[in-house]
N, C-alpha and C positions, 0 to 999 in steps of 0.2 A: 225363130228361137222360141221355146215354148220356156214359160217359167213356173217352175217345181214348189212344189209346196214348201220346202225349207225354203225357195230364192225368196218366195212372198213374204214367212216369219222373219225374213232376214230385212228384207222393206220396212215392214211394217211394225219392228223394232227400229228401225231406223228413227222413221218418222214421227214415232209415238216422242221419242228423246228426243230430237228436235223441238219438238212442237209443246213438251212438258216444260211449265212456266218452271223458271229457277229463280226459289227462294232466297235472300241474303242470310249466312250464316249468323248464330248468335252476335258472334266475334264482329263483323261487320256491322250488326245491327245497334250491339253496345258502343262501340266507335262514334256512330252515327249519332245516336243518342247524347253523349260525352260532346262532340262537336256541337250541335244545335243549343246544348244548354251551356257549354262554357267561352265557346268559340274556338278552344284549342282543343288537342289528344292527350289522353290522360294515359301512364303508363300503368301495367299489373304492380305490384308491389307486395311484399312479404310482412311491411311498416304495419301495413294497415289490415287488420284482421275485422271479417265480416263474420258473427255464428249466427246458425241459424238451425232448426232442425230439416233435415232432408225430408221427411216426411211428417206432416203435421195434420190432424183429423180434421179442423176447421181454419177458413180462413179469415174468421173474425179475428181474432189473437195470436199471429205467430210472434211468437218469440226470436225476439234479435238484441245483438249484442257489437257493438263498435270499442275496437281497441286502438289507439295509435300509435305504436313505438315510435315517440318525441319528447325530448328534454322539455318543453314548454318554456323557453325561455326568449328574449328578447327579438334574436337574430334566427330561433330557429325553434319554429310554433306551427299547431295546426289554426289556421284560418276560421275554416267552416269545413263541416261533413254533409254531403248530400247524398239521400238513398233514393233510386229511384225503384219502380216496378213497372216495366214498358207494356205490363198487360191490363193493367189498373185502367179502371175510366179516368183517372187522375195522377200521372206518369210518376209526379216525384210524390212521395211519401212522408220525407223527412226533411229537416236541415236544422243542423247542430252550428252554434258560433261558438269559437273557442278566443280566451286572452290567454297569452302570455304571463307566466307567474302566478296567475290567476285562477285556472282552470284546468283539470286534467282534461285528456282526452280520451275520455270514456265514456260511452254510451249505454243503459240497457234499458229497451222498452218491447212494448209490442204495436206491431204492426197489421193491419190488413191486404189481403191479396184475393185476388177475385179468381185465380186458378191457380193451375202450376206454372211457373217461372223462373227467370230467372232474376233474381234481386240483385241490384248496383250498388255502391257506397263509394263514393267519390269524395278523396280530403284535397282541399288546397291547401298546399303549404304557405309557410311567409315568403320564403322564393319564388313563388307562382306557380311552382308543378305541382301538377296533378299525380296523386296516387290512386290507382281504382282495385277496388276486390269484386269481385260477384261469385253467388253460389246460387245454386239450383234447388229451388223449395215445391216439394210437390203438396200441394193441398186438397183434401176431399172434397171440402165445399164452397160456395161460394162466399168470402166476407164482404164484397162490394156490395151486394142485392140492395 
């Protein structure tokens, strides 16, 4: 049996996919991230608004902004906010404490990012679940240097 130059491209697409390492997705990698730092799974959430701009010139200063939709009261308060950047030489970025009665939950500051990424914000509630938001910030240069 002689084999044809399409059997070969058909080989050796085979093997190419086989043997190409597979990456874990965002999804999978924020997960991972969330576990390691809180010890449980944090869910997506609508509560908790992360802005940021999509594309930003420098990654000395991007601008970010943390919302909580939470009454802030006794039985039903944000905890702490934590933002991470998993491309950063230094993963988490931020973390905000919140009281009860005491404190909105609202954030605006700016941050640094050493490329393009994608940005986390994780609130613990006073229930103990986790809310997470992330978006995707492309940056031109580098602000970690």
């Amino acid at each position: 049996m002689s084999l044809t130059r399409r059997g070969m491209l058909k080989v050796a697409a085979a093997s190419v996919a086989f043997a190409w390492p597979r990456h874990a997705s965002a999804d999978d990698e924020t997960t991972q991230l969330i576990q390691r730092y809180f010890g449980r799974s944090a869910s997506a959430s609508d509560r908790l608004r992360l802005v940021m701009p999509a594309k930003f010139p420098t990654g000395y200063t991007v601008p970010m902004s943390l919302d909580v939709d939470c009454p802030m009261t006794e039985t039903d308060h944000v905890r702490q906010i934590r933002v991470f950047a998993p491309e950063n030489p230094l993963v988490e970025v931020a973390a905000y404490h919140f009281f009860p009665q005491r404190s909105a939950a609202h954030v605006s500051t700016r941050i640094r990012l050493a490329k393009p990424q994608y940005v986390v914000a994780v609130a613990e509630m006073s229930d103990g679940t986790l809310l997470m938001a992330k978006t995707w910030v492309d940056v031109a240069s580098n602000g970690c240097i």
